[in-house]
N, CA, C and O atoms as a GROMACS GRO file, in nm:
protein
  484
    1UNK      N    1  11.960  10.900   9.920
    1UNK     CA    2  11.993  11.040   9.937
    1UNK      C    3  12.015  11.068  10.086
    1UNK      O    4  11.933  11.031  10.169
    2UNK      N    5  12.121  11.131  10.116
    2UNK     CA    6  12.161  11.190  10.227
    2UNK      C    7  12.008  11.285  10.292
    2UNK      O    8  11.926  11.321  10.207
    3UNK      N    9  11.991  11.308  10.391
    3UNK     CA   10  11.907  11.382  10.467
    3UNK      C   11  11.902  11.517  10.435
    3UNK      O   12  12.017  11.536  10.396
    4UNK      N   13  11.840  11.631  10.426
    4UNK     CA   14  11.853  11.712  10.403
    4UNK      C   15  11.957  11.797  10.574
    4UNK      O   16  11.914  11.778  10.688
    5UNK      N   17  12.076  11.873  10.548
    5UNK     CA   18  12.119  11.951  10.642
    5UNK      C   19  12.156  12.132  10.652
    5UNK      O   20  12.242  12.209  10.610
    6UNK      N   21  12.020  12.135  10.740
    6UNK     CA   22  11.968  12.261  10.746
    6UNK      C   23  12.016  12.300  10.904
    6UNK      O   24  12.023  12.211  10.990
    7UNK      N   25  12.042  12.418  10.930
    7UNK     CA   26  11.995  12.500  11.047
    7UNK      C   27  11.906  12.446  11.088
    7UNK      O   28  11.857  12.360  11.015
    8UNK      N   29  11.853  12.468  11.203
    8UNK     CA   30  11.718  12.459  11.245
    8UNK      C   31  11.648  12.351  11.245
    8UNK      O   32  11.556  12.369  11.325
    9UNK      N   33  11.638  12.207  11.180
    9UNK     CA   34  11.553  12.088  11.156
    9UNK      C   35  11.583  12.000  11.226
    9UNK      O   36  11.688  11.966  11.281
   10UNK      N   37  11.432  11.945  11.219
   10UNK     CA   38  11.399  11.841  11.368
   10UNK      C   39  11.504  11.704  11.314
   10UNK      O   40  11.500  11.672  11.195
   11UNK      N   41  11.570  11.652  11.386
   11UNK     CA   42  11.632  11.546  11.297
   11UNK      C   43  11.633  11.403  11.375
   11UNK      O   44  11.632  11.292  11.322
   12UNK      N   45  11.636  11.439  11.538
   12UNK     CA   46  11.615  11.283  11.600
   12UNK      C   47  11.573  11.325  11.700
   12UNK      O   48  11.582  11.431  11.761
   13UNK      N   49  11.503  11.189  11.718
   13UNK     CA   50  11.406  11.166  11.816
   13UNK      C   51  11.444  11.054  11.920
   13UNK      O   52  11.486  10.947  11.878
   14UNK      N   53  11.431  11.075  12.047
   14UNK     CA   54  11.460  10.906  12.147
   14UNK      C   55  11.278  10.930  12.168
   14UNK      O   56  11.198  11.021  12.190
   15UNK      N   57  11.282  10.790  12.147
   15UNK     CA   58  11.108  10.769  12.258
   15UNK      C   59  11.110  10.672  12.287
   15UNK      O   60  11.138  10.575  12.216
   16UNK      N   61  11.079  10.672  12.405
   16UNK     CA   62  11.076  10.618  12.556
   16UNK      C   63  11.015  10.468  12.482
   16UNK      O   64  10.948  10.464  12.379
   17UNK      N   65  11.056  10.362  12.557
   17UNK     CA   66  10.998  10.248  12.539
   17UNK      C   67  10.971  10.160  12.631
   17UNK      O   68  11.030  10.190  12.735
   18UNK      N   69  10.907  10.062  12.641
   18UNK     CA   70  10.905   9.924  12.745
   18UNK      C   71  10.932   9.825  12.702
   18UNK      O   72  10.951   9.745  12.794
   19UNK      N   73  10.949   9.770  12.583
   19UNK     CA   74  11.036   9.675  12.500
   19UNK      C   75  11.018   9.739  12.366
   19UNK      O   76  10.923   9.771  12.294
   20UNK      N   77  11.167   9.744  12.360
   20UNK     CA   78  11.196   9.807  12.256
   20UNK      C   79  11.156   9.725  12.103
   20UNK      O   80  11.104   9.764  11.998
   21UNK      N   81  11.202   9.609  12.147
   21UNK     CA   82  11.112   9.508  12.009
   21UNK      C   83  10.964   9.553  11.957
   21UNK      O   84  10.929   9.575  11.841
   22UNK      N   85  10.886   9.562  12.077
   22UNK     CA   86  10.742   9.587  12.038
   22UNK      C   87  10.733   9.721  12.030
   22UNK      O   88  10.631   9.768  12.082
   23UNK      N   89  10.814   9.802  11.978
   23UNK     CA   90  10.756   9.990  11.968
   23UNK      C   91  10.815   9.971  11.820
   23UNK      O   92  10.759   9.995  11.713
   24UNK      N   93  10.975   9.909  11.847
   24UNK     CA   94  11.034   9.944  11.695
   24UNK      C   95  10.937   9.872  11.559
   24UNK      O   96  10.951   9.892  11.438
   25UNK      N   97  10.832   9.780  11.635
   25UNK     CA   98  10.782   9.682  11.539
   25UNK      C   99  10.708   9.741  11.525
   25UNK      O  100  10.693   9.753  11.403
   26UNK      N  101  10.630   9.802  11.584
   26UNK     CA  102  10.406   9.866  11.619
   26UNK      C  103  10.494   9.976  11.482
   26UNK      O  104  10.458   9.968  11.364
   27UNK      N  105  10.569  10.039  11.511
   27UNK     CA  106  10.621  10.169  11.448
   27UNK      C  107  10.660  10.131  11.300
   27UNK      O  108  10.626  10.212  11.213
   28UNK      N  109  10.718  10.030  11.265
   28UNK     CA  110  10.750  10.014  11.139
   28UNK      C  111  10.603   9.946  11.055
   28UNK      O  112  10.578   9.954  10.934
   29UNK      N  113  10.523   9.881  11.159
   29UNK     CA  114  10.408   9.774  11.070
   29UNK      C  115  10.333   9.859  11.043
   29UNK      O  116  10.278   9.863  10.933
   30UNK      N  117  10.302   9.994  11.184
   30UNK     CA  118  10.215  10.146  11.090
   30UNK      C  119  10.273  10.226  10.980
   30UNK      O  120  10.218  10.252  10.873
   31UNK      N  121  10.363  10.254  11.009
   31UNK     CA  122  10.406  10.415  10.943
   31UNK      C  123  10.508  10.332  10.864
   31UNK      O  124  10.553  10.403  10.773
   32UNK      N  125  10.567  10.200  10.864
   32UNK     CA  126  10.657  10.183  10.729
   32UNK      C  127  10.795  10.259  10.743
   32UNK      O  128  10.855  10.292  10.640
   33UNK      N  129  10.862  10.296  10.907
   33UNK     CA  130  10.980  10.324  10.920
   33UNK      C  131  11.052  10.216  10.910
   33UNK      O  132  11.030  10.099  10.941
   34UNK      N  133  11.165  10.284  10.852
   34UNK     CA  134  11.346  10.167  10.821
   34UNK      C  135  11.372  10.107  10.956
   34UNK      O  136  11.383  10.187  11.049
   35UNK      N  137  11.380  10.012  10.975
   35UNK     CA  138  11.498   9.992  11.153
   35UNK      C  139  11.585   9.940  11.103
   35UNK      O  140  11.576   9.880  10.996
   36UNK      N  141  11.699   9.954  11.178
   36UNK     CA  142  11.799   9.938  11.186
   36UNK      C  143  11.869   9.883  11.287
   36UNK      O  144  11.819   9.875  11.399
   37UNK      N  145  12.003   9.834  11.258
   37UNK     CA  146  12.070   9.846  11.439
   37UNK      C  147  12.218   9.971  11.413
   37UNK      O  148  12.275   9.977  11.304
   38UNK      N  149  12.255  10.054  11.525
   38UNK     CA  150  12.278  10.117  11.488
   38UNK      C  151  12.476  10.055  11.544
   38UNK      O  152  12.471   9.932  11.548
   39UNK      N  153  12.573  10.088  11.570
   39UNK     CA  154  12.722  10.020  11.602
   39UNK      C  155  12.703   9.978  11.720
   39UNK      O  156  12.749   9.881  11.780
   40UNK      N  157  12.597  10.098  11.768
   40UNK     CA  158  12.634  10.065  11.965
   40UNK      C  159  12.537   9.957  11.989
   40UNK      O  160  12.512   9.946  12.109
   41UNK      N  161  12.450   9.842  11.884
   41UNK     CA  162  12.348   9.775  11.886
   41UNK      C  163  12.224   9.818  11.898
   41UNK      O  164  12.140   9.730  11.878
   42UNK      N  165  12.164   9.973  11.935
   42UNK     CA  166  12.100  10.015  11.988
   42UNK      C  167  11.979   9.996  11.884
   42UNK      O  168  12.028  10.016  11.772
   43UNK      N  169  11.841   9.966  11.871
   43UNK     CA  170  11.735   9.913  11.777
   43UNK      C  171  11.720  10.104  11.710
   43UNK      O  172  11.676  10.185  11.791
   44UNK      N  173  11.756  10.153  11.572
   44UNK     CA  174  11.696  10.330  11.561
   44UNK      C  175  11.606  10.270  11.426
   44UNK      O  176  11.571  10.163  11.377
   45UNK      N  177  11.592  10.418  11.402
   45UNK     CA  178  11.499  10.400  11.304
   45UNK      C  179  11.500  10.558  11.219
   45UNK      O  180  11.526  10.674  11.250
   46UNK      N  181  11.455  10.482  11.086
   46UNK     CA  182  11.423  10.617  10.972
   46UNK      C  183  11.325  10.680  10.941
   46UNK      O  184  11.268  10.597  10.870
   47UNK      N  185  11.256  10.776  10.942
   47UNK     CA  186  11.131  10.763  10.847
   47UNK      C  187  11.166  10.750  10.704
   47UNK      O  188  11.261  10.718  10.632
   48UNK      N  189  11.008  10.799  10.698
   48UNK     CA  190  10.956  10.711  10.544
   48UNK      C  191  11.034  10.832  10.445
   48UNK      O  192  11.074  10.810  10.331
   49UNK      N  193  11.044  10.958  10.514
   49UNK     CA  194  11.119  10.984  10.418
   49UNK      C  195  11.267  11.021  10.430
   49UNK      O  196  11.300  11.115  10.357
   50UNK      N  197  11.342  10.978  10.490
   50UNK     CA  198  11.487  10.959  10.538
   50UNK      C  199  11.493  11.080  10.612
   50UNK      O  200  11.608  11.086  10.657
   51UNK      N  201  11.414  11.204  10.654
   51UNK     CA  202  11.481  11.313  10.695
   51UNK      C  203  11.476  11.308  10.820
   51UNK      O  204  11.516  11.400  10.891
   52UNK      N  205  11.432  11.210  10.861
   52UNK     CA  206  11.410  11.215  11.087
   52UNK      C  207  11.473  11.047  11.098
   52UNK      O  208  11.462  10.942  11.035
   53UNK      N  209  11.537  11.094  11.207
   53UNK     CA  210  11.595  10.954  11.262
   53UNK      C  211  11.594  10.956  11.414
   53UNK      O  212  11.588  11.055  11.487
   54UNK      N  213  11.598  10.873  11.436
   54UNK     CA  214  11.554  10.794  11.605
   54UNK      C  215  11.616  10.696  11.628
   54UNK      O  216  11.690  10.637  11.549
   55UNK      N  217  11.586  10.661  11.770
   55UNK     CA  218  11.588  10.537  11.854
   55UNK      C  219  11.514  10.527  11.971
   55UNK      O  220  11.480  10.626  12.036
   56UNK      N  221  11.484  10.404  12.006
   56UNK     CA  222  11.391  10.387  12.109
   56UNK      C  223  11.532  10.383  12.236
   56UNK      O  224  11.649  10.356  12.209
   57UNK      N  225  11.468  10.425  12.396
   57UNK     CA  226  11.513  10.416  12.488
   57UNK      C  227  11.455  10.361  12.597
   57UNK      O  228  11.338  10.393  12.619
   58UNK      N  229  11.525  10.266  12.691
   58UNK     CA  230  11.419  10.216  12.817
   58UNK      C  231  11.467  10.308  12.905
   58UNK      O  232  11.554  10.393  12.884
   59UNK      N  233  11.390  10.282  13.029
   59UNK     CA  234  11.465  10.391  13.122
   59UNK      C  235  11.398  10.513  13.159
   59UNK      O  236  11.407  10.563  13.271
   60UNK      N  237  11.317  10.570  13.040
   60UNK     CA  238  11.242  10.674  13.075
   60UNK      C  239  11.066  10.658  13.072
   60UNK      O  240  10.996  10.571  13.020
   61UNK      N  241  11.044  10.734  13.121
   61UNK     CA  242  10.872  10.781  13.188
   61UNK      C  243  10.847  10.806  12.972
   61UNK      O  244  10.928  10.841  12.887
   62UNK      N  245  10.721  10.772  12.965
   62UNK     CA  246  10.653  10.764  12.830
   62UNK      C  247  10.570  10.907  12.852
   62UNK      O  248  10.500  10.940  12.948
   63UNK      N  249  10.610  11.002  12.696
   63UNK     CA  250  10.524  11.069  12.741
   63UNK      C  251  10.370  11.053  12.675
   63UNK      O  252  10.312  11.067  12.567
   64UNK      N  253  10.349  11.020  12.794
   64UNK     CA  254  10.172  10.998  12.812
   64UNK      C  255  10.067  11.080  12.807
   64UNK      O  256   9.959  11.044  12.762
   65UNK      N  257  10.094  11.216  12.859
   65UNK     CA  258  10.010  11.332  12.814
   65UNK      C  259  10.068  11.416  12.754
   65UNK      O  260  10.189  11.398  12.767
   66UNK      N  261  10.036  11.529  12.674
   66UNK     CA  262  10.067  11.586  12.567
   66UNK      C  263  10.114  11.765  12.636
   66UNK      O  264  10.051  11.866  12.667
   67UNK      N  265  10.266  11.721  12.635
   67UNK     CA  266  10.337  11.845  12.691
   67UNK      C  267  10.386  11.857  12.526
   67UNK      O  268  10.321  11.912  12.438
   68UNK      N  269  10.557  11.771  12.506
   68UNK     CA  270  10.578  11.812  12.393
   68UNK      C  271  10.516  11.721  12.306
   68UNK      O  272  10.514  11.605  12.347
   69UNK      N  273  10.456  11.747  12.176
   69UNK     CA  274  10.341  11.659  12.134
   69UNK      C  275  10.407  11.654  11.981
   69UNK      O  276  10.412  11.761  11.920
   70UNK      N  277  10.464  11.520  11.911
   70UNK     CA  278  10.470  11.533  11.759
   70UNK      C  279  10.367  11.462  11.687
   70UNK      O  280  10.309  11.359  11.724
   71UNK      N  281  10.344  11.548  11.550
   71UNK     CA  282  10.220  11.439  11.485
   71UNK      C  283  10.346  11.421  11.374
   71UNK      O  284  10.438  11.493  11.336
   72UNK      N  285  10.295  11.269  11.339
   72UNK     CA  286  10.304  11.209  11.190
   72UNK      C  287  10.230  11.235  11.083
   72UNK      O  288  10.108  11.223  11.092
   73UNK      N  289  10.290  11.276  10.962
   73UNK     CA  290  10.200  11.314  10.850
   73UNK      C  291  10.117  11.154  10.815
   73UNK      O  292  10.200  11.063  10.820
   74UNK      N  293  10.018  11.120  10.792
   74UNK     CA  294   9.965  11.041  10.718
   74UNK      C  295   9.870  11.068  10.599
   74UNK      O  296   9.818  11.177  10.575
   75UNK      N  297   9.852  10.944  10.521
   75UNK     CA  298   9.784  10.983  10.402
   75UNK      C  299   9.620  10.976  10.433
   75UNK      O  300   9.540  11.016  10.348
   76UNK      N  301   9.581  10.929  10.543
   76UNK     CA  302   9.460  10.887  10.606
   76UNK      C  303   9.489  10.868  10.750
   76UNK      O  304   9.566  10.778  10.784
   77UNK      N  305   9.418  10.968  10.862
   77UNK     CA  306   9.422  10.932  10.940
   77UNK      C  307   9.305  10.836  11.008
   77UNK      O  308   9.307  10.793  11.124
   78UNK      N  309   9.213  10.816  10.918
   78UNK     CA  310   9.116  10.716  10.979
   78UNK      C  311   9.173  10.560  10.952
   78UNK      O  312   9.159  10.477  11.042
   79UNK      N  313   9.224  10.529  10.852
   79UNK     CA  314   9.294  10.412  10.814
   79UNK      C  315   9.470  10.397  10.911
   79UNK      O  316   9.537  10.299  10.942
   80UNK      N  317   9.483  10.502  10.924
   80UNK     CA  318   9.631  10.480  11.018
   80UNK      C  319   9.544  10.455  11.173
   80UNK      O  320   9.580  10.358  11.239
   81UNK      N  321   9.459  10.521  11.213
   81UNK     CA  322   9.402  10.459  11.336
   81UNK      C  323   9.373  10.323  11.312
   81UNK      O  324   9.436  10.241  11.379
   82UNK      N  325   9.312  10.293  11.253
   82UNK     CA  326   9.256  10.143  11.225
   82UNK      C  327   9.402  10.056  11.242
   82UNK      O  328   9.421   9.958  11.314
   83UNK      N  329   9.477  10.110  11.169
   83UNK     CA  330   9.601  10.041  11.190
   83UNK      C  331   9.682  10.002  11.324
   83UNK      O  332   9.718   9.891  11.364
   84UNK      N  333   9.697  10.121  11.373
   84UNK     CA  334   9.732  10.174  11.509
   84UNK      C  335   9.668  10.058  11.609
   84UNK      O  336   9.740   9.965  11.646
   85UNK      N  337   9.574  10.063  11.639
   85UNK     CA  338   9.481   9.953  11.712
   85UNK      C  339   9.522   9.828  11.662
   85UNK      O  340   9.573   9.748  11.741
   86UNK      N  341   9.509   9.795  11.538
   86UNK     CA  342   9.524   9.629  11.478
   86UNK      C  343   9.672   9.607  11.543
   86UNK      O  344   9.705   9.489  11.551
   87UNK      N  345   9.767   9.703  11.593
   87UNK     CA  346   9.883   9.664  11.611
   87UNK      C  347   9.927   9.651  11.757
   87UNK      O  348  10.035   9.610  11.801
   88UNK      N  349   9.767   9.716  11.852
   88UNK     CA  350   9.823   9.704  12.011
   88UNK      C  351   9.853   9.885  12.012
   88UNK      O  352   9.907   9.909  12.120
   89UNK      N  353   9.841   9.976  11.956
   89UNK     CA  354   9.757  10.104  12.011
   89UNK      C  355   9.636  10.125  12.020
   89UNK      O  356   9.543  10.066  11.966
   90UNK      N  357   9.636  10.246  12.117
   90UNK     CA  358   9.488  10.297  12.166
   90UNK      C  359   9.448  10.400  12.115
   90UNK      O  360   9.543  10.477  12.099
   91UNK      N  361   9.365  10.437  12.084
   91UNK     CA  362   9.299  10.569  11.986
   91UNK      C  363   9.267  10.676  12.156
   91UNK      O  364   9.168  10.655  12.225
   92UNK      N  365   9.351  10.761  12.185
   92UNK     CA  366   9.341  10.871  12.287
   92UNK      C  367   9.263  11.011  12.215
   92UNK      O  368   9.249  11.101  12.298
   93UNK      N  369   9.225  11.035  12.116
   93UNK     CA  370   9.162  11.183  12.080
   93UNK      C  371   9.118  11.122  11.969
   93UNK      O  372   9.204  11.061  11.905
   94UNK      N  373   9.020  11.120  11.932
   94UNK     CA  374   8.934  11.085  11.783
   94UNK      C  375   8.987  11.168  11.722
   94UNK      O  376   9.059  11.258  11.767
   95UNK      N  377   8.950  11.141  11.584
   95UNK     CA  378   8.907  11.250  11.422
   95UNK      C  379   8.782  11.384  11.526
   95UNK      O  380   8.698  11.363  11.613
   96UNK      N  381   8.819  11.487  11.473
   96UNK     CA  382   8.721  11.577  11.474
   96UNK      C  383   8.729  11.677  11.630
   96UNK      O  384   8.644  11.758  11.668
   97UNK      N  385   8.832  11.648  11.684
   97UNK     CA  386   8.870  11.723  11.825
   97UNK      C  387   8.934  11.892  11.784
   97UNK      O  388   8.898  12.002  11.827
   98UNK      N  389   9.034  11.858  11.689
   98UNK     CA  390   9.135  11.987  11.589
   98UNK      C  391   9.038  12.057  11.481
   98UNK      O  392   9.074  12.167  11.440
   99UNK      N  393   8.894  11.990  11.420
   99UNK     CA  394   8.840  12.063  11.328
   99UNK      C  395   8.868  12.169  11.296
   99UNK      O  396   8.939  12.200  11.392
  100UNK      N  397   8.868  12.262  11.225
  100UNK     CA  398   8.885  12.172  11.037
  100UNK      C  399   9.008  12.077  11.011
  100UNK      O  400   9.022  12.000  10.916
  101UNK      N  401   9.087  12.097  11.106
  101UNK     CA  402   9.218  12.003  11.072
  101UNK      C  403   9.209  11.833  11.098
  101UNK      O  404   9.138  11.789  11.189
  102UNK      N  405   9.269  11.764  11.029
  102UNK     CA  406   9.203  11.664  11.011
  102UNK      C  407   9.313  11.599  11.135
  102UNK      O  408   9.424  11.563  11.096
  103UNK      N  409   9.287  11.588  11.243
  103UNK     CA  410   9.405  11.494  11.347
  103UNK      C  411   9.354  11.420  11.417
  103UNK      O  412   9.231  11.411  11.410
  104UNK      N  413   9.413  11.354  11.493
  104UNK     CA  414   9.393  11.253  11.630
  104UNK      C  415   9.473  11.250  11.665
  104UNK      O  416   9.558  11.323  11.615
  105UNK      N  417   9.517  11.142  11.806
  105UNK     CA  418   9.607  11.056  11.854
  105UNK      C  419   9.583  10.997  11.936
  105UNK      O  420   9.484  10.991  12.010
  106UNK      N  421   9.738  10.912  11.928
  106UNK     CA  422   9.680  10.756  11.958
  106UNK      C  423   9.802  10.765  12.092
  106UNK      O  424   9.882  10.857  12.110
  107UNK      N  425   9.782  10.617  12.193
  107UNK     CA  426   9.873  10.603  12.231
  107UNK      C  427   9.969  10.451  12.166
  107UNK      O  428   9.915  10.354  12.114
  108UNK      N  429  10.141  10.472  12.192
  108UNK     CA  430  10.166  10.338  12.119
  108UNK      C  431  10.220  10.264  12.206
  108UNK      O  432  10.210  10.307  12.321
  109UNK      N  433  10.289  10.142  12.190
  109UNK     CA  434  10.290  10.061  12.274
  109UNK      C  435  10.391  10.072  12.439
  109UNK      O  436  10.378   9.996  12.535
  110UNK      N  437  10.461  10.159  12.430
  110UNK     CA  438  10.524  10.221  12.541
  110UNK      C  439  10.517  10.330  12.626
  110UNK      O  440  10.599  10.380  12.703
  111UNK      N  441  10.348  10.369  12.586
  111UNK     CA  442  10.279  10.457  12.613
  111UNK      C  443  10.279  10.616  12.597
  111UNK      O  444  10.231  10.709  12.662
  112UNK      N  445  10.371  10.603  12.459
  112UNK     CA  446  10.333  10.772  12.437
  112UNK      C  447  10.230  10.812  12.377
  112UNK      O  448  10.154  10.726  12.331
  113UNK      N  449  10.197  10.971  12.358
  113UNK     CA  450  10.091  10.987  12.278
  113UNK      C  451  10.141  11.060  12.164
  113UNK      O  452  10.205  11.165  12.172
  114UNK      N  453  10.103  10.988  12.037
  114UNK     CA  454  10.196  11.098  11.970
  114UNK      C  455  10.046  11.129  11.860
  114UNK      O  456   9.947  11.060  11.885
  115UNK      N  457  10.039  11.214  11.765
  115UNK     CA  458   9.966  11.306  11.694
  115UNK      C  459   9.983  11.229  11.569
  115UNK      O  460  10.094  11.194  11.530
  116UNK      N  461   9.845  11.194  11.489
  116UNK     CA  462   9.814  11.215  11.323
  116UNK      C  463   9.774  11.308  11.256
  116UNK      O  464   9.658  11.348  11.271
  117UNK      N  465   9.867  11.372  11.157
  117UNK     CA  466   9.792  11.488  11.083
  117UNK      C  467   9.759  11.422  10.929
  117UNK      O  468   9.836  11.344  10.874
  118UNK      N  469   9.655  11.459  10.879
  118UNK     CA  470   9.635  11.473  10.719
  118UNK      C  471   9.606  11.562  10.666
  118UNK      O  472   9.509  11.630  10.697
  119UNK      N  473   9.708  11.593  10.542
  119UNK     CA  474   9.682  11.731  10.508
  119UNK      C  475   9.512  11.755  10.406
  119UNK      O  476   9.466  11.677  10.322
  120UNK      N  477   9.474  11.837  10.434
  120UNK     CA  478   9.329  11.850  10.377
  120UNK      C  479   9.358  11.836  10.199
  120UNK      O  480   9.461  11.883  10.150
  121UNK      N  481   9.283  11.787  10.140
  121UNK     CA  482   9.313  11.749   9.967
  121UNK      C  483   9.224  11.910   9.925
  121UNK      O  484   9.210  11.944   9.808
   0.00000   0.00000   0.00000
C-alpha cells in the first residue's frame, strides 16, 4: 500500500550518521525498518509501517541533545531498550522520567537521541 497522502504529515526524515552501514543496521535489527538503496545509491529506509521514510546523512552534527526530539512507537519500551544496547546504543533517560507516560531514550549509533513511547494498555 502506498503511504498515506495527507496535508500536514511527518513523512521523511535525514539523520545524521557516522557510518551509515552501522545506523541503517542498529535501526533495522531494533525497530525492523525496510532499507533500501534508493537511485542516487543513497542507504533510506521505511518504517514498520510504510508511512515515514528516511535516509541516513554524513556530514552533519548528531542531534545529541534533545531540541527537536522524535519518539518511536514501541510495543515495549523496556525490551526495545534491552535491544537498543545489545546493538551498540546507550540508554540516555530511563523508563519513569515522563510518568505516567511510559518513555525513555536512548542514544544510537551516530549519536542521536531519539525517544521510546508505549502506549499505556
Amino acid at each position: 500500500m502506498p503511504p498515506t497522502l495527507v496535508n500536514g504529515k511527518i513523512c521523511y526524515i535525514e539523520m545524521p550518521a557516522k557510518d551509515i552501514g552501522r545506523s541503517s543496521n542498529f535501526y533495522k535489527q531494533v525497530f525492523g525498518w525496510n532499507l533500501r538503496k534508493r537511485g542516487d545509491g543513497a542507504t533510506a529506509f521505511d518504517d514498520t509501517t510504510g508511512e515515514v521514510s528516511g535516509a541516513w546523512v554524513l556530514g552533519r552534527p548528531p542531534a545529541a541533545s534533545p531540541g527537536l526530539l522524535f519518539y518511536v512507537m514501541v510495543d515495549s519500551v523496556a525490551k526495545t531498550l534491552d535491544t537498543v544496547v545489545a546493538h551498540g546504543g546507550d540508554v540516555v533517560q530511563p523508563i519513569g522520567a515522563d510518568a505516567p507516560e511510559i518513555t525513555a531514550r536512548f542514544r544510537d549509533p551516530g549519536g542521536n537521541v531519539i525517544g521510546l513511547y508505549q502506549q499505556p494498555l
